[in-house]
C-alpha positions in Angstrom: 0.0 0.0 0.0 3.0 2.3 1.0 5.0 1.9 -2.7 1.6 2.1 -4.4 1.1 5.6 -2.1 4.9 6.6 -3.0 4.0 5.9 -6.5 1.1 7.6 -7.2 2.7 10.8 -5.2 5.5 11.2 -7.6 7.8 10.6 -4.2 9.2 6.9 -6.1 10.9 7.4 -9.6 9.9 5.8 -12.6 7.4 3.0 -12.3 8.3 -0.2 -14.0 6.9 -0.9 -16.5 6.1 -4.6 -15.1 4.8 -3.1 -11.8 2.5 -1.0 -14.1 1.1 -4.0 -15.6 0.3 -5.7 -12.6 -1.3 -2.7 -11.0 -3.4 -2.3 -14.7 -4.7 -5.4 -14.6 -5.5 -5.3 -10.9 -7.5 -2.1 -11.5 -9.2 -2.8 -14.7 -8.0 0.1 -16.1 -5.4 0.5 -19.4 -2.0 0.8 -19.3 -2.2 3.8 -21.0 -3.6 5.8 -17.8 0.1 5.4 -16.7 1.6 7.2 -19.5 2.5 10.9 -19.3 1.7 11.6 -22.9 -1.6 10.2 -23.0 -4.4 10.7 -20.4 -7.3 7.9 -20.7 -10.6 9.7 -20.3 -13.1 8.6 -16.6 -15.1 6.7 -18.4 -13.0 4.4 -20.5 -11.5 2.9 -16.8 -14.2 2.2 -15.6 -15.2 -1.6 -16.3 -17.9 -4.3 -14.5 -20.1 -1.1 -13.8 -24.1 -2.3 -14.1 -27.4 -1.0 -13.5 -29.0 -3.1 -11.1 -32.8 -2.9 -10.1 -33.9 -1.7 -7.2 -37.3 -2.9 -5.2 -39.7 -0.8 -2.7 -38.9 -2.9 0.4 -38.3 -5.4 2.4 -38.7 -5.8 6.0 -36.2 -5.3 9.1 -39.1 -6.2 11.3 -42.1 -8.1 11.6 -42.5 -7.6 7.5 -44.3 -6.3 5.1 -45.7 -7.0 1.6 -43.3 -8.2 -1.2 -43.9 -6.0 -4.4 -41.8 -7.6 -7.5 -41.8 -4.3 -9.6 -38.2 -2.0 -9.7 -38.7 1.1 -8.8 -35.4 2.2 -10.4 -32.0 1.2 -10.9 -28.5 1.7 -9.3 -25.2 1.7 -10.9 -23.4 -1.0 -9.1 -19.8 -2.7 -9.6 -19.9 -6.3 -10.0 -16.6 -8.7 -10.4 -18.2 -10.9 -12.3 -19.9 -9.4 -15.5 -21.7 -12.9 -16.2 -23.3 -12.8 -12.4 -24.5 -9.3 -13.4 -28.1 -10.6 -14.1 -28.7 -11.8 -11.0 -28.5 -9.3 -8.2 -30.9 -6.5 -7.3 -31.3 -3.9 -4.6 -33.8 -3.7 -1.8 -34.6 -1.0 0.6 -34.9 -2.0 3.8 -37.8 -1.1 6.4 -37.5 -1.5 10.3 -35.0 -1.5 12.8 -34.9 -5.5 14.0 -31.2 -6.0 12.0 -29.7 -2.9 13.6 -27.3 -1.7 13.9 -25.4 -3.8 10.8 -28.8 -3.1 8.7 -30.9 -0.3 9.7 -34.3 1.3 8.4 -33.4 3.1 5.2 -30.7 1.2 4.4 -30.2 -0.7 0.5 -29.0 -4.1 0.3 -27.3 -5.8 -2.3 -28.8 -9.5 -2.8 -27.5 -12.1 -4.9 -30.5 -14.0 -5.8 -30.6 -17.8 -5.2 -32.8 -20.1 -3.4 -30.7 -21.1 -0.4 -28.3 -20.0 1.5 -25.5 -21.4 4.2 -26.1 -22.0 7.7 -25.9 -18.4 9.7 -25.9 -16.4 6.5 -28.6 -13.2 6.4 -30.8 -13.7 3.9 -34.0 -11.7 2.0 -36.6 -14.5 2.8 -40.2 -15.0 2.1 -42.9 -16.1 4.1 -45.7 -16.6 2.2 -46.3 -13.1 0.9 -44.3 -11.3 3.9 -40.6 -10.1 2.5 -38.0 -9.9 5.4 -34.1 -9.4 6.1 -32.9 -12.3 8.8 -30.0 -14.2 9.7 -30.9 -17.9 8.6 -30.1 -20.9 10.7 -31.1 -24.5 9.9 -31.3 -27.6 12.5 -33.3 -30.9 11.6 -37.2 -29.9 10.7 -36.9 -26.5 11.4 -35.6 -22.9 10.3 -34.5 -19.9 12.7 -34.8 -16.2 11.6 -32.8 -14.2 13.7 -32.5 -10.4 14.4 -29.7 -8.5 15.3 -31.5 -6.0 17.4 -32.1 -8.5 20.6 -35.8 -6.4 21.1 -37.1 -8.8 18.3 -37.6 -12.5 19.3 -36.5 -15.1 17.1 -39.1 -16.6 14.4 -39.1 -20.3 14.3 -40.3 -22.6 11.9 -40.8 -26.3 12.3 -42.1 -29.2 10.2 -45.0 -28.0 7.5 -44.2 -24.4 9.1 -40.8 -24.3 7.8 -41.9 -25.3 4.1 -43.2 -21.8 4.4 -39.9 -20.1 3.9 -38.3 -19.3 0.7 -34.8 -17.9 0.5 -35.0 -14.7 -2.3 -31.3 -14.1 -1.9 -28.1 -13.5 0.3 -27.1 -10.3 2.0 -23.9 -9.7 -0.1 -23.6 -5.6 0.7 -25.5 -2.8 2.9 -25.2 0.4 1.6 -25.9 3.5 4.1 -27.7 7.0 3.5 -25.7 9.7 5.7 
């Protein structure tokens, strides 16, 4: 972090030109935007950059409705460009994952129908959309809270057929 500091400074020499390549490809970003002669406009650099939809809501609490209509889109960087299709935004509603996720929060979800042991999660139940940390034992399926005010939901037998995993958690983005 230091050399790339003294680099970009001026306060190092030269940069080689095999440092430069590594640091290019690490970026995304041509090797031209190293050269002195030649200055690579904003927008060419910038690479895995999609618009991703964003939903109403989904609950941080005891739920609330699941609408499947965006309401928009928000430019989002992705590593992989082929994954690109399947995430989407959500705003989220309530205080029960706070502090970590809090009301008028976003979240990033990767959608896919399950999810690991302990992992939060968007999940449906029944028509209810909410944000929870998932847990799994034999017959039945925890959704936990952060904020200990809200009691853990438990779902056993026929009741935990209910639950539907929309997606996992992979990024909370915060309003200041």
């Amino acid at each position: 972090k230091s050399t790339l500091q003294r680099y970009e400074t001026g306060k190092t020499g030269k940069l080689p030109l095999d440092k430069a390549e590594v640091i290019a490809k690490a970026l995304r970003i041509p090797m031209e935007a190293f050269s002195e002669k030649k200055q690579v406009a904003a927008d060419e650099r910038i690479t895995n950059v999609f618009s991703v939809p964003v939903f109403a809501s989904a609950s941080a609490g005891f739920g609330c409705y699941a609408d499947s209509s965006a309401v928009g889109s928000k430019p989002t960087f992705l590593i992989n460009a082929a994954e690109a299709g399947e995430y989407l935004w959500i705003n989220v509603k309530g205080d029960s994952m706070s502090p970590k996720i809090e009301n008028g929060d976003m979240i990033l979800v990767r959608r896919q129908d399950s999810v690991e042991n302990g992992n939060v999660a968007v999940v449906m139940i029944d028509d209810e959309a909410v944000v929870k940390k998932v847990k799994y034992g034999k017959g039945w399926v925890e959704l936990h809270s952060f904020n200990p005010y809200y009691p853990v939901r438990r779902f056993e037998k026929q009741d935990a057929q209910k639950i539907k995993v929309v997606g996992l958690v992979k990024e909370v983005c915060k309003k200041l």
